[in-house]
C-alpha positions as CSV (number, residue, x, y, z in Angstrom):
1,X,73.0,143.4,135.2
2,X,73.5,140.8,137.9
3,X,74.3,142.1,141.6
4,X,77.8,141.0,142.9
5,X,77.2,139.9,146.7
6,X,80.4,140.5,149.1
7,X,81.0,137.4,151.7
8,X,79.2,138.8,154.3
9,X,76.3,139.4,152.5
10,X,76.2,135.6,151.4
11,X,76.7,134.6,155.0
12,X,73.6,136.6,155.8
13,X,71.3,134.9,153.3
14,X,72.7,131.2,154.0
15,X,71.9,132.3,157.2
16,X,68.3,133.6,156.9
17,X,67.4,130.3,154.8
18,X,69.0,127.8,157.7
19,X,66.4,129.5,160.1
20,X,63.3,129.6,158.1
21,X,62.9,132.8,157.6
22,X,62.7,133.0,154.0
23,X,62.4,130.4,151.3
24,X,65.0,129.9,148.6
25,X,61.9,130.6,145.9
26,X,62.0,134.0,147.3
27,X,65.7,134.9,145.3
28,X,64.4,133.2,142.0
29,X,64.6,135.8,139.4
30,X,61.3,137.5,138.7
31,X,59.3,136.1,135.6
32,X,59.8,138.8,133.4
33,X,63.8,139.5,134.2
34,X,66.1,138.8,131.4
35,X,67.5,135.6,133.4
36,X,64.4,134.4,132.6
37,X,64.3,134.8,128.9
38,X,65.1,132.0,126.3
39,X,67.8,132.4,124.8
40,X,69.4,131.0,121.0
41,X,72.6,129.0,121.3
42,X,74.0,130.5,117.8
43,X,76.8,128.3,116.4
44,X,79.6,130.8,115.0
45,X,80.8,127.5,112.7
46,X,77.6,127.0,111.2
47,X,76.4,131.0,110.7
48,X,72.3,130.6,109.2
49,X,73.1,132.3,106.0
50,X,69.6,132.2,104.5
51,X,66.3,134.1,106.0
52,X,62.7,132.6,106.9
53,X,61.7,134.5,103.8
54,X,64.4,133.0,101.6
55,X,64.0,129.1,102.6
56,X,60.2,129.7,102.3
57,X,60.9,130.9,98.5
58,X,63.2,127.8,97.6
59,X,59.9,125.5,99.6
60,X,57.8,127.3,97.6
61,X,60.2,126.4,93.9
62,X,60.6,123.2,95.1
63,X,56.9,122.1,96.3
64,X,57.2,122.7,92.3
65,X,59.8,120.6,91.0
66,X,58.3,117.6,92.9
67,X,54.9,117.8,91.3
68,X,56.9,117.6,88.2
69,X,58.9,115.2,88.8
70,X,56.0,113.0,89.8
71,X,54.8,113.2,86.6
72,X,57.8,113.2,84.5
73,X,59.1,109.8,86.3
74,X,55.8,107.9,86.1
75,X,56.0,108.8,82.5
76,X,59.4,107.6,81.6
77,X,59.6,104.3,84.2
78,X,55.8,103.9,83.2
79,X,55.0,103.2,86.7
80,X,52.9,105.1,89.9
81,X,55.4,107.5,91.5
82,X,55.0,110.5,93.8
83,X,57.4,113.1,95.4
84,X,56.6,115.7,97.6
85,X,58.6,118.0,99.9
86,X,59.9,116.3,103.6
87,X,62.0,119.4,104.2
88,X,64.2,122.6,103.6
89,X,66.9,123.3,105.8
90,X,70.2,124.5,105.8
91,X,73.2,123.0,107.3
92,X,77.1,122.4,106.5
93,X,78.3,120.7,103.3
94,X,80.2,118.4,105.8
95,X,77.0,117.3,107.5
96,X,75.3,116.3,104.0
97,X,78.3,114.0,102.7
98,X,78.3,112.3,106.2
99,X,74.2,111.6,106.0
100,X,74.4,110.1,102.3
101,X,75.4,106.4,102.1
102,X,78.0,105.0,100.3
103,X,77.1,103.7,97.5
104,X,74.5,105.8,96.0
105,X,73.2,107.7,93.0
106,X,74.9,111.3,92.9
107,X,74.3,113.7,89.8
108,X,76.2,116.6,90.0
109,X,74.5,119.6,88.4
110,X,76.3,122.7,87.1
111,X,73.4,125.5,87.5
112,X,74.5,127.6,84.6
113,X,74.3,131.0,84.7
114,X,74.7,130.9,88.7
115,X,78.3,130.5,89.7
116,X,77.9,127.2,91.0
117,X,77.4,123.7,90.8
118,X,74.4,121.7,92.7
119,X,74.1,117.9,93.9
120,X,70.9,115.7,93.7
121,X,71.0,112.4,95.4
122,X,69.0,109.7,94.6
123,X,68.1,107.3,97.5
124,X,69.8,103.8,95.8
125,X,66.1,102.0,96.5
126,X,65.0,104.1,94.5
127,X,67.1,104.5,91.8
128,X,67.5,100.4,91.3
129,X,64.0,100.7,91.3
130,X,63.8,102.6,88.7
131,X,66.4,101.3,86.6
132,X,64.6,98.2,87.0
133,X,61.5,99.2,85.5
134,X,63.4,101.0,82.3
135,X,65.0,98.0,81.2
136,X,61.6,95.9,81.4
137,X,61.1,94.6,84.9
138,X,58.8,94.8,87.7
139,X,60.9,97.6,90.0
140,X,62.5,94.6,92.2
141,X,65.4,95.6,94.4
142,X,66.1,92.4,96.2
143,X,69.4,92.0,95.1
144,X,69.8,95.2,93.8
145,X,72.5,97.2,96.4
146,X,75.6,97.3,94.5
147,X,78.0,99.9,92.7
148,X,76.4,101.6,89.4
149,X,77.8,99.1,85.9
150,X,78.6,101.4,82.8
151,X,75.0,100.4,81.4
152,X,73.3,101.2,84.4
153,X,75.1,104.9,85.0
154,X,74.3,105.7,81.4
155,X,70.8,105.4,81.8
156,X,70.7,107.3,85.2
157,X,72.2,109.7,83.2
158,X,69.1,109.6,81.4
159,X,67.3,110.0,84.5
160,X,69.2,112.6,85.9
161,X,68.6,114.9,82.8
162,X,65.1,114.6,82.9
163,X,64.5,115.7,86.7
164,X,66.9,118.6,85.8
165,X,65.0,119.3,82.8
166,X,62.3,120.0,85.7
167,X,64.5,121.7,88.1
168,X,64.6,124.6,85.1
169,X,60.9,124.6,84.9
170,X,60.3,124.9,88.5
171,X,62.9,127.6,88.7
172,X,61.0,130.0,86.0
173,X,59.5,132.5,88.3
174,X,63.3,133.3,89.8
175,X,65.6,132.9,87.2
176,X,66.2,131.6,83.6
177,X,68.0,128.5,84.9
178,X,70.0,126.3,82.1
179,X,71.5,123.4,84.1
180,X,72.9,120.8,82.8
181,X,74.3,117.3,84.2
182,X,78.5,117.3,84.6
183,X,78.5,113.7,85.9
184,X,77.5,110.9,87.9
185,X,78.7,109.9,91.3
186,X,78.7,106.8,93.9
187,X,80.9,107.9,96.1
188,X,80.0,111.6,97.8
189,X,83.1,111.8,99.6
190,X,84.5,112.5,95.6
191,X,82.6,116.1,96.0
192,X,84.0,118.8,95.6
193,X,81.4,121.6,94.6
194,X,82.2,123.2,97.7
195,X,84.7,123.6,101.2
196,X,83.3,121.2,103.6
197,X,82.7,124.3,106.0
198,X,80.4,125.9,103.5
199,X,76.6,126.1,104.6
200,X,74.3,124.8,102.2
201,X,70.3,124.9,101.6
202,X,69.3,120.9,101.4
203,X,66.1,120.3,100.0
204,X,64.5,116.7,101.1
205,X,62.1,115.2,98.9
206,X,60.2,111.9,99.9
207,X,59.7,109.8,96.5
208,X,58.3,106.8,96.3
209,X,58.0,104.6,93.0
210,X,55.6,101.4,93.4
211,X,56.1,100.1,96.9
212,X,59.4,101.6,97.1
213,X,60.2,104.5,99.3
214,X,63.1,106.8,99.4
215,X,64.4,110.3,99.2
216,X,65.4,112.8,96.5
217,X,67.9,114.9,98.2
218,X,69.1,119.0,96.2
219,X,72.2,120.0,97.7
220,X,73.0,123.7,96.8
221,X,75.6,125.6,98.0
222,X,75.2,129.2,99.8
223,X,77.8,130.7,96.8
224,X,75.7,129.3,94.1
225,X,72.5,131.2,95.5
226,X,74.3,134.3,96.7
227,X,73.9,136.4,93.9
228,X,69.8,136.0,93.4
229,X,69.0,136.3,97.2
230,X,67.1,139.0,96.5
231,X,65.0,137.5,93.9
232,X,64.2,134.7,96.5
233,X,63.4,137.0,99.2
234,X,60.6,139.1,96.6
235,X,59.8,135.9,95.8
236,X,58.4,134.6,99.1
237,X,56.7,138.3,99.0
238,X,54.7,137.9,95.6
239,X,53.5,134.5,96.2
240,X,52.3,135.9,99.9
241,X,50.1,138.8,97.9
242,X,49.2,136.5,94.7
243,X,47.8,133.8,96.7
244,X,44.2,135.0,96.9
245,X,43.9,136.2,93.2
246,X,46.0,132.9,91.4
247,X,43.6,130.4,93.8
248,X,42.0,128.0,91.6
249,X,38.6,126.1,92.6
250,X,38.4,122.6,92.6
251,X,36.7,121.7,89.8
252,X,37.0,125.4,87.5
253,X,40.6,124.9,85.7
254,X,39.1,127.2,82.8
255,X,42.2,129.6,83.6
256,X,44.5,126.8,83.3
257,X,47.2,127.7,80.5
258,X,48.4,124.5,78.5
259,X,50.5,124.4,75.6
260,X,48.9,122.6,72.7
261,X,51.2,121.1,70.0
262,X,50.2,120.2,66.3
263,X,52.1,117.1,64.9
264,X,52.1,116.3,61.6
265,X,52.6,112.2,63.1
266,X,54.2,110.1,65.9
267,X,55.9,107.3,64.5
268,X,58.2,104.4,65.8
269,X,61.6,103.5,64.6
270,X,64.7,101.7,65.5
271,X,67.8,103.6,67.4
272,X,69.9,102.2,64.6
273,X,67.5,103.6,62.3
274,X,67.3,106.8,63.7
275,X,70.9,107.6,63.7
276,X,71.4,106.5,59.6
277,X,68.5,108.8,58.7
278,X,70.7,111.8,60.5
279,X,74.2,110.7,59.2
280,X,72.3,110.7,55.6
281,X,69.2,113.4,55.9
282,X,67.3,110.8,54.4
283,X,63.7,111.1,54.5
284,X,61.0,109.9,57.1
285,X,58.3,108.2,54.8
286,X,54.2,108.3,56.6
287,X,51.8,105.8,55.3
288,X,48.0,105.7,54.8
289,X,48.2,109.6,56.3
290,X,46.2,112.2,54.8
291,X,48.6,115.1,53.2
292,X,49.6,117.8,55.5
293,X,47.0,116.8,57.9
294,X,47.5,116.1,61.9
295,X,46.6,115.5,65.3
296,X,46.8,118.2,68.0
297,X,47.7,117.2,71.5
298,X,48.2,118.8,74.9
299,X,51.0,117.5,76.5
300,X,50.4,113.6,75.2
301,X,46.7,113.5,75.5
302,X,45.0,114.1,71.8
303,X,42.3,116.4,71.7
304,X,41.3,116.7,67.9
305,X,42.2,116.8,64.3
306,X,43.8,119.4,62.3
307,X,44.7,120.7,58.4
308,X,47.5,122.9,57.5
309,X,45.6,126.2,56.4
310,X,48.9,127.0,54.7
311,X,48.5,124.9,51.9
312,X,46.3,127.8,50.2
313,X,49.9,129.3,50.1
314,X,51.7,127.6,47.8
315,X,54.8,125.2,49.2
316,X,54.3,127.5,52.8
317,X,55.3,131.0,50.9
318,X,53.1,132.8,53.0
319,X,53.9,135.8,55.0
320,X,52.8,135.8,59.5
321,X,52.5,132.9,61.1
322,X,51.6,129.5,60.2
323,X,48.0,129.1,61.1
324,X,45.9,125.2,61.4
325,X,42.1,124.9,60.8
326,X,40.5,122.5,63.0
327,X,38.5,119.4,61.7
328,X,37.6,117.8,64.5
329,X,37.2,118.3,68.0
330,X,37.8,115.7,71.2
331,X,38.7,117.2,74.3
332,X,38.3,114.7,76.9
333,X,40.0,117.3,79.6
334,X,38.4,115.6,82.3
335,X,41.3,112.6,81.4
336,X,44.2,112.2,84.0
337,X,47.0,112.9,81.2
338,X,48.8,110.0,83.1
339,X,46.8,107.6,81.4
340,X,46.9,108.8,78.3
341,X,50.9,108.7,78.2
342,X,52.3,106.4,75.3
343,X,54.4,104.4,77.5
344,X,57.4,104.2,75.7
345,X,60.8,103.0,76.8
346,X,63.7,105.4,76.3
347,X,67.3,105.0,76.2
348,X,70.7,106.5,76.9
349,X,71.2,104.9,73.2
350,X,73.2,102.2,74.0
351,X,70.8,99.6,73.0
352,X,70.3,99.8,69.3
353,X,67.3,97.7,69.3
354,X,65.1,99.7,71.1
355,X,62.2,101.9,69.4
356,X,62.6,105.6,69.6
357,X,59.4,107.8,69.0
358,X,59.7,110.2,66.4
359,X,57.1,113.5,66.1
360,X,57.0,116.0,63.6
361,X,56.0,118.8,65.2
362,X,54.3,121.9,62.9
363,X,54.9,124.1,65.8
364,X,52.6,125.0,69.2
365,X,50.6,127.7,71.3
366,X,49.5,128.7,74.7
367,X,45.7,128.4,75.2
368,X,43.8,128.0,78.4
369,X,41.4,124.8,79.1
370,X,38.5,127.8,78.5
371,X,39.5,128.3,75.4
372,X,40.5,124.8,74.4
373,X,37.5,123.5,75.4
374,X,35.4,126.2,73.1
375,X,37.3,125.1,69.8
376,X,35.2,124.1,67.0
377,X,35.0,122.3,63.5
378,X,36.8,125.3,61.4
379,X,38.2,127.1,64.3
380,X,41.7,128.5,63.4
381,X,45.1,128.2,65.4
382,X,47.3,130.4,64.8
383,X,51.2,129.1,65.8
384,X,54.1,130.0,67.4
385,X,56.2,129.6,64.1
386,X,56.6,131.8,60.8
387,X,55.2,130.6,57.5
388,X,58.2,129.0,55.7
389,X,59.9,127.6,58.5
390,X,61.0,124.2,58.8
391,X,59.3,121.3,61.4
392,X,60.8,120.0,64.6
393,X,61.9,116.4,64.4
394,X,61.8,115.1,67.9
395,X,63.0,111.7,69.6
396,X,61.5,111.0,72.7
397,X,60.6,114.7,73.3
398,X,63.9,115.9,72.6
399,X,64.6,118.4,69.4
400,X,67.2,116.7,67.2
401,X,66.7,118.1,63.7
402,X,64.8,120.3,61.4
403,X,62.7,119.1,57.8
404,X,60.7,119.9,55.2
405,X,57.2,118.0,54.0
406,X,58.0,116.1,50.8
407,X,55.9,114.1,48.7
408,X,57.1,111.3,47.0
409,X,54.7,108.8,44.8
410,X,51.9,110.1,46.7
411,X,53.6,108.7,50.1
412,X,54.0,111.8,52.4
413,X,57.3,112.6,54.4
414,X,59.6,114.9,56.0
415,X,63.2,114.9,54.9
416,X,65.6,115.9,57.5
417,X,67.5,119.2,56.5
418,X,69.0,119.3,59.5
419,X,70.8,117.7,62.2
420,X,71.3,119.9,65.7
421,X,74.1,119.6,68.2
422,X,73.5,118.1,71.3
423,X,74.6,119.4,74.7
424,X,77.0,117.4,76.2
């Protein structure tokens, strides 16, 4: 504690200094005294309420999510992009509205099952850009700073979905997160996930799609992320001990698990189309296509040939799992999968006259690059789905209905038996 000096005593050094006795360095505190110490101005209206440990955990998630959505946005704008992680701080809920401009792109994000919503703002630059280059242009933004039309929201609805589709992938290791999109924004001063008092963890991503640059910013709120502090904490603590054993070596992916899909065909049709075939369960009719034969893929790039080694069975009565015999092999894994993407243009479906892919998927499984890249004429895959089950119908990668091979005048097909609900 700090001596208290009486008048006289003060008089005496004022004194002792005026005559050049002593030095005024000589009544600095000593180096190591606690007057010398730094201290931490702590703000008691902006309390940290998450540890090192804990924002290291949500870097580590989110150093995730970007490398996804790099690839998931190139894919669906069909144009270079790249995101990677500019921060992670924490601040108030107040502080992030005033920092976002007016207008802008704002999904908000209920992160189902945490008690909670989330915000992910989308730097207008880029999300012009973007729009841009999904209906057809070349990603100009000139004159491209206005307030979201009705079209343009719908499809960065379409957007939005697809990064959160990413944000759940990302967020495996922690949590079996199902978020889903409650809305679109322009306005943030409209939010109201959380009090404007309310500290929040805001996680910056720098994106950049072409030439243009921007950021991605996740707003979640401290009450969304209470309950699984813990998890986030262990976390930062697992990755700390896995990271010598999960290191891969430039150039030796072998322990690289991909999932591999076998599709009985890709094919092209109108949205107009599309949406009879459901309202009717009609059938999807495959041309000049060997019977019950298909292509196996991992993620879009093709890698071989296959035959249903069902058919043995009778009309797929067999008991266990389905199971594929390989008829030819082509494993290019040395491909960037970014160029072997099919480039197609999706929609929110408000253009009829847009082509929607359609796969019939037989079903998938889980090898390493190792493994994939010792298959053989004759090996055989054995799938994720039972014998007797029916195939996934997907439209632009999303699961909308369930069929059954027909053949009809020696034209092969899958006739919808059907139709699943849709999230909304």
């Amino acid at each position: 504690m700090t001596d208290v000096l009486t008048a006289d005593e003060i008089d005496q050094l004022l004194t002792a200094i005026n005559k050049g006795d002593t030095e005024p360095s000589d009544f600095r505190p000593a180096s190591n005294s606690a007057a010398s110490k730094k201290i931490k101005i702590y703000d008691f209206k902006r309390p940290d309420k998450f540890s090192r440990e804990q924002i290291r955990s949500i870097s580590i998630i989110h150093e995730t999510f970007a490398r996804l959505i790099t690839t998931s946005i190139t894919t669906k704008c069909r144009a270079m992009c790249h995101a990677h992680i500019a921060s992670v701080d924490q601040l108030t809920f107040e502080e992030f509205v005033r920092s976002v401009p007016t207008p802008t792109s704002l999904g908000i994000i209920n992160m189902y099952p945490l008690n909670g919503q989330a915000v992910l703002e989308i730097d207008p630059a880029c999300a012009f850009a973007m729009l841009d280059r999904i209906l057809g242009g070349y990603g100009d933004i000139s004159n491209c700073r206005h307030e979201l039309t009705d079209i343009e929201k719908s499809l960065m609805e379409g957007i939005f979905n697809r990064i959160i589709n990413n944000l759940c992938e990302a967020w495996q290791p922690v949590l079996d997160l199902k978020p889903h999109l409650e809305g679109v924004e322009t306005n943030p001063q409209f939010l109201k996930i959380t009090p404007f008092t309310e500290m929040i963890i805001l996680v910056t991503i720098e994106f950049k799609i072409m030439d243009v640059e921007g950021m991605m910013n996740l707003c979640i709120p401290f009450p969304t992320v209470e309950s699984i502090l813990g998890k986030l904490t262990n976390l930062y603590k697992c990755s700390k001990e896995r990271k010598n054993t999960q290191k891969v070596e430039m150039g030796n992916l072998d322990g690289l698990k991909k999932t591999i899909r076998a599709l009985y065909f890709k094919k092209e049709i109108k949205l107009n189309q599309l949406e009879k075939l459901l309202e009717t369960k009609g059938i999807i009719l495959i041309e000049e296509k060997a019977l019950f034969s298909g292509k196996l893929y991992i993620d879009d790039l093709y890698i071989g040939d296959f035959i249903d080694n069902n058919l043995d069975c009778g009309n797929f009565n067999c008991n266990g799992y389905k199971k594929i015999n390989i008829l030819r092999k082509e494993c290019k894994l040395e491909k960037n999968y970014m160029n072997e993407k099919n480039n197609l243009l999706e929609t929110s479906g408000t253009l009829k006259d847009i082509n929607v892919q359609i796969i019939a998927e037989l079903g998938r499984t889980v090898k390493t690059l190792e493994q994939v890249s010792g298959f053989t004429e004759n090996t055989i895959l054995e799938l994720d789905k039972m014998a007797g089950e029916p195939v996934d119908i997907y439209a632009n990668n999303v699961k909308i209905a369930l069929g059954e091979v027909v053949v009809i005048d020696e034209v092969f097909g899958v006739r919808i038996t059907e139709v699943l609900k849709t999230e909304k």
